[in-house]
N, C-alpha and C positions, 0 to 999 in steps of 0.2 A: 459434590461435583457441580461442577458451571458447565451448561450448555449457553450456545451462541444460537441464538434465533433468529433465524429471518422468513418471517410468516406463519406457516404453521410446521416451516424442515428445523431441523436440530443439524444445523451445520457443522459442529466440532464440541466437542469434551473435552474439555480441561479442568483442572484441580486449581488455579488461579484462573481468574480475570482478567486483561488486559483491555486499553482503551480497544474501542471499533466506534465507526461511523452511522449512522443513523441510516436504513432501519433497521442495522442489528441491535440486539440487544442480549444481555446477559440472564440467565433465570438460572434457582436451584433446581437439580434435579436429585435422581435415586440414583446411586451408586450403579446400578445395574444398567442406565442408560445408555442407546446406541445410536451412531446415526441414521439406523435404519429405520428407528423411531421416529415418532412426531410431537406435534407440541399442539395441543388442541386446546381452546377453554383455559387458559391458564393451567394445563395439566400433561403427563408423556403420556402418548397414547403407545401400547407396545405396537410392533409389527409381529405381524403374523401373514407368515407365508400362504398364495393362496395355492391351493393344490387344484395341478392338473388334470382334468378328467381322461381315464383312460380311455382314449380313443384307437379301438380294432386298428390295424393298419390294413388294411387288403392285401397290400403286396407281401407282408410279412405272413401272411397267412397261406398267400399261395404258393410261398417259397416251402414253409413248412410242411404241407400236402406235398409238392415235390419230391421233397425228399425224404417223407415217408413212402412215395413208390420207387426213386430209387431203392433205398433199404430192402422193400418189396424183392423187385426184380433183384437186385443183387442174391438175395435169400434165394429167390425159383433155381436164378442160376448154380447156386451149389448147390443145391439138390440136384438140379440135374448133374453136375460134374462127377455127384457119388454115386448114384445108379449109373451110369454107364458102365 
């Protein structure tokens, strides 16, 4: 495969060549190449996504506590509705 280069982005894949203008340029690459890749050192560096740190939300937390006391009261209340 031909990736098109310009600086260290892998602008496009393709399986031929065609002319481009200066400062693209053409390199081989692995078959497996994407343009999410790079071109580092005369080499593809892969991407690798970075992972988000899971960060608490507060509000999601106090919504949650909610309405495990609705659930709560909802429960007192049928208890109460069956003893009466």
């Amino acid at each position: 495969m031909k990736a098109l280069i310009h600086g260290e982005r892998i602008c496009q894949i393709e399986k031929k060549e065609f002319p481009v203008a200066p400062p693209l340029t053409w390199v081989d690459v692995p078959d497996d190449t994407t343009t999410w890749d790079s071109y580092v050192n005369g080499k593809v560096v892969k991407y690798v996504p970075v992972e988000e740190p899971d960060i608490p939300n507060p509000l999601e937390e106090r919504i949650k506590a909610l309405e495990q006391k609705v659930t709560k009261v909802e429960a007192d209340i049928s208890v109460l509705k069956v003893s009466r």
